[in-house]
C-alpha positions in Angstrom: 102.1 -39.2 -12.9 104.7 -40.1 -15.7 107.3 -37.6 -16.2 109.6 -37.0 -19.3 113.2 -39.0 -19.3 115.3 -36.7 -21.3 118.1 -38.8 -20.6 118.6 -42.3 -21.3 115.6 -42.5 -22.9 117.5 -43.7 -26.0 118.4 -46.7 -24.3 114.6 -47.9 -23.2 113.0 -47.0 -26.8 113.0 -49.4 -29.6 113.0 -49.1 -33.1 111.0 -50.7 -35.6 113.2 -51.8 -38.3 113.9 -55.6 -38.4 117.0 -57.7 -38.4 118.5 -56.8 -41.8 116.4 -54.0 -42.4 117.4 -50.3 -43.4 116.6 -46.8 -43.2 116.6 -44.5 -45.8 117.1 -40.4 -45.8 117.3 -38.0 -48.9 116.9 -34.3 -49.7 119.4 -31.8 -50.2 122.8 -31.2 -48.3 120.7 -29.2 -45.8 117.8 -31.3 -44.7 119.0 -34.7 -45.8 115.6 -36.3 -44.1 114.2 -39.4 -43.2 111.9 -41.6 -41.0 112.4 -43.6 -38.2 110.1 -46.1 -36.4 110.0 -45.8 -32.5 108.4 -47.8 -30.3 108.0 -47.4 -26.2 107.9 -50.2 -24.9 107.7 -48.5 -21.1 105.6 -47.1 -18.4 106.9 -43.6 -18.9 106.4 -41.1 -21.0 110.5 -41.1 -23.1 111.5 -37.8 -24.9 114.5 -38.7 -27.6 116.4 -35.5 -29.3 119.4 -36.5 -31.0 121.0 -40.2 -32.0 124.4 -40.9 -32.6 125.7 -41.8 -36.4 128.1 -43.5 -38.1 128.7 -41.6 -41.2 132.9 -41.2 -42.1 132.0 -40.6 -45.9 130.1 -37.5 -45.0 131.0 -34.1 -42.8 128.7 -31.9 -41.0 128.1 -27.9 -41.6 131.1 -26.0 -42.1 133.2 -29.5 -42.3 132.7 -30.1 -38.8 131.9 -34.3 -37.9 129.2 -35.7 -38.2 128.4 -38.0 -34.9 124.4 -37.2 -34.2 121.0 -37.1 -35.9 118.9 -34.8 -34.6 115.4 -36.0 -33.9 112.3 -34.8 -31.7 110.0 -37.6 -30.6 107.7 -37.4 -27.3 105.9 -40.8 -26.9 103.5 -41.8 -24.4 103.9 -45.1 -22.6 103.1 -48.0 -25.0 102.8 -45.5 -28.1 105.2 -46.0 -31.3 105.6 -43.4 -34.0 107.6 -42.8 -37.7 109.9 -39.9 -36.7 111.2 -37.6 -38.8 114.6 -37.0 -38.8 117.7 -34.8 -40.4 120.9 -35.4 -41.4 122.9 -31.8 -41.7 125.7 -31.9 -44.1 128.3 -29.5 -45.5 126.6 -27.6 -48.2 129.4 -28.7 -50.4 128.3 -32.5 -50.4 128.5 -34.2 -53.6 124.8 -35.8 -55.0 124.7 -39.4 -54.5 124.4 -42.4 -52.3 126.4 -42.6 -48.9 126.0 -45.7 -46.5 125.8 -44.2 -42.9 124.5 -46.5 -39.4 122.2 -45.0 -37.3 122.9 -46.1 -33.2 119.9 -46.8 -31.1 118.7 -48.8 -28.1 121.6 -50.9 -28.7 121.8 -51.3 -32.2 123.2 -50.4 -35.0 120.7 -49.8 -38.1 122.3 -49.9 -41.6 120.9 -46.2 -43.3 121.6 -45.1 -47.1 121.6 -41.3 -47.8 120.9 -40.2 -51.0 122.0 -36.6 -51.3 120.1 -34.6 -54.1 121.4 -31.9 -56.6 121.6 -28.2 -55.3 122.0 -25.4 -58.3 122.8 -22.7 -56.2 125.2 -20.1 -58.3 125.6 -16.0 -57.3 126.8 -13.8 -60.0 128.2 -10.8 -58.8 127.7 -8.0 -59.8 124.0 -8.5 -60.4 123.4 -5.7 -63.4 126.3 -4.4 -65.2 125.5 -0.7 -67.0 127.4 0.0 -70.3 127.6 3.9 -71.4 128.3 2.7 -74.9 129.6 5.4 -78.0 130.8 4.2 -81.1 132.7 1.3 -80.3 130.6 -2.2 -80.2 133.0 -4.1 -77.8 132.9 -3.3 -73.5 135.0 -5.8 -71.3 133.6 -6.3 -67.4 134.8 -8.3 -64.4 131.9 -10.9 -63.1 132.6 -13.3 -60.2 131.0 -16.4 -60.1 130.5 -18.3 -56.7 129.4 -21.9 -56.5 127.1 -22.5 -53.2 126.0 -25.6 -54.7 126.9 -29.1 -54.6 127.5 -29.9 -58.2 129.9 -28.6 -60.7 128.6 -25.7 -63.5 130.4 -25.6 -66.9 130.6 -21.8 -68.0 130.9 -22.1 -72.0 132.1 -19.7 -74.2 129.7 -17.7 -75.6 125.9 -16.8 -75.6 123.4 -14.2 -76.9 120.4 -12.6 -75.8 118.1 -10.2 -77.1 118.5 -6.4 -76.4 115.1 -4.3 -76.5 114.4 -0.6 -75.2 112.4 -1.4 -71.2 108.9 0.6 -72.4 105.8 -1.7 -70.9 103.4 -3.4 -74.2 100.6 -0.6 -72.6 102.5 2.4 -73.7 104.0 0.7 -77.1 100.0 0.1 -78.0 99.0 3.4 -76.9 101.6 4.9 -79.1 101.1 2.3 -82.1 97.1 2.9 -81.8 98.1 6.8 -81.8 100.1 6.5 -84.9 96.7 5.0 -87.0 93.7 6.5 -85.2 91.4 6.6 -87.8 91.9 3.0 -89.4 90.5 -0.6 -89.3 91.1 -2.8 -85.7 94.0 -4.8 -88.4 96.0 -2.0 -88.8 95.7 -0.5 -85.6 96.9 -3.9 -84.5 99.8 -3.8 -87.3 100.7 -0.1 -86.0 101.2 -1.7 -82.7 103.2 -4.4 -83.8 105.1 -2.2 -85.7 105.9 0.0 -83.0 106.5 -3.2 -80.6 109.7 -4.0 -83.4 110.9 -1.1 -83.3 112.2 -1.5 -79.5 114.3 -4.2 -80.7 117.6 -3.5 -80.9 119.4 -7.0 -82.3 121.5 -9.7 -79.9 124.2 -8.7 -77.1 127.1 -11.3 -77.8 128.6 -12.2 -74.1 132.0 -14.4 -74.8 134.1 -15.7 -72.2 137.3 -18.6 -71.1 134.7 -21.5 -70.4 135.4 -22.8 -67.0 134.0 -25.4 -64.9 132.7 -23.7 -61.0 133.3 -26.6 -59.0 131.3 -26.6 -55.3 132.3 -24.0 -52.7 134.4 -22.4 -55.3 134.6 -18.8 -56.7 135.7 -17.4 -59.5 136.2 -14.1 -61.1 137.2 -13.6 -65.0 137.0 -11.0 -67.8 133.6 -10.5 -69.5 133.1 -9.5 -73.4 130.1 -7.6 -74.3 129.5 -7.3 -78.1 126.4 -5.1 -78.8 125.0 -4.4 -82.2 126.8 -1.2 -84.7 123.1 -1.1 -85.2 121.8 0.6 -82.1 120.2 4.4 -82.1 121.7 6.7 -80.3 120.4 8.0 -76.8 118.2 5.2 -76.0 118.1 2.8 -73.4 118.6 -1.1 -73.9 117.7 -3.9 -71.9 119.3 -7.7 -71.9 118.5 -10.3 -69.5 120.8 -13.3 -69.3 120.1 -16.9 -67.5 122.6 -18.6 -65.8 121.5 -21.8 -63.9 119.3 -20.0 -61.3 121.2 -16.9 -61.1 120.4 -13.9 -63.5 122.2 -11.5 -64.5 120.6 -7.5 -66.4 122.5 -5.4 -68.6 121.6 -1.9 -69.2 123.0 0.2 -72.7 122.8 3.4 -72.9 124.1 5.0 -76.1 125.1 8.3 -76.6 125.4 10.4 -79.5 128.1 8.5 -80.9 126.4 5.6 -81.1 127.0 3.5 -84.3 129.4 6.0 -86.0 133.1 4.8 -86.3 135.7 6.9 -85.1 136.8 4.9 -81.8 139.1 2.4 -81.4 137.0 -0.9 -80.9 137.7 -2.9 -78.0 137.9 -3.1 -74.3 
């Protein structure tokens, strides 16, 4: 009976690209993947894990080389199959097109990789909490980490909308409470009504811009500008978007809120 060949079995296999043909791989730097026609030509059964690579314009995980693909194929004697297989890269790898070769059975198979985009940023801290009195200004730290393989600009300044956390249920029950005994348009104008008043106006968030380049981190001062506008002991809510990352900030104001009295910065 046939028995697996686990080694050498990458010199009996052949592949099915022709004379001047390529391969072709893409995905992102973790799972760059491709396929790759095999053909056994042999009366045994051939098992094939890795081949080797010629890749100098591109590193392996943790910047380690890159000199194998790593690749699974069992084929029965006279069976050929499109195999898929991975290229692992540095998670820092730029997007775009690399040339690599791909050794096999004795030759040497011209390969591009097309490396894809990865957003990938981590704001830390996640939430920020501000107890916030009269003044209207409240400086934070945030560090911002790159895990991706493309550069993110930082600008200068953006807004988002502060509004007191109560779930639309309880704001209709209250609004409909407010105008029991009135036509279905007014209870829905009550509700509204009561909906607005949870708004409390735009959170300003300024900052240096700066460009997070891949595999870097950094950490800067944060200005949060809330509005002299808010009441005073509530809760507000803002929720800001950065890339894929997100980032909560909870106000709570105390008595003091919107008087003047404190000096009115950081």
């Amino acid at each position: 009976m046939a028995q697996d060949q686990p080694a050498g079995a990458e010199g009996k296999v052949q592949v099915g690209v022709p004379e001047g043909g390529k391969l072709f791989f893409s995905g992102p730097p973790s799972a760059v993947r491709g396929r790759i026609p095999l053909v056994n030509p042999t009366a045994e059964k051939l098992k094939i894990r890795s081949l080797g690579i010629n890749a100098k314009d591109l590193r392996g995980p943790a910047q380690a080389p890159l000199t194998e693909c790593p690749i699974y194929a069992r084929l029965a004697p006279g069976a050929q199959a499109s195999v898929a297989a991975s290229l692992h890269l540095d998670h820092r790898t730029e997007a775009g097109q690399y040339e690599v070769e791909i050794r096999i059975a004795g030759r040497t198979i011209p390969a591009t990789a097309q490396v894809t985009e990865v957003v990938d940023l981590d704001l830390q801290p996640a939430s920020i909490t501000i107890i916030a009195g009269s003044r209207t200004s409240y400086t934070r730290q945030l560090t911002a980490i790159n895990n991706g393989n493309v550069p993110l600009p930082m600008g200068a300044r953006c807004e988002a909308p502060l509004r007191e956390p109560v779930d639309l249920e309880t704001l209709m029950l209250v609004g409909l409470a407010k105008a029991p005994n009135v036509e279905a348009k007014r209870k829905v104008a009550a509700w509204l009504d009561e909906w607005g008043q949870t708004v409390g106006g735009s959170l300003v968030v300024t900052r240096d811009p700066v460009v997070v380049r891949p595999g870097q981190t950094v950490t800067a001062d944060v200005q949060f500008e809330i509005p002299p506008s808010l009441k005073p002991l509530r809760h507000y809510r803002a929720a800001l978007s950065l890339y894929n990352a997100a980032l909560t900030i909870d106000i709570y104001t105390t008595a003091k809120a919107g008087s003047a009295g404190e000096e009115n910065h950081g």
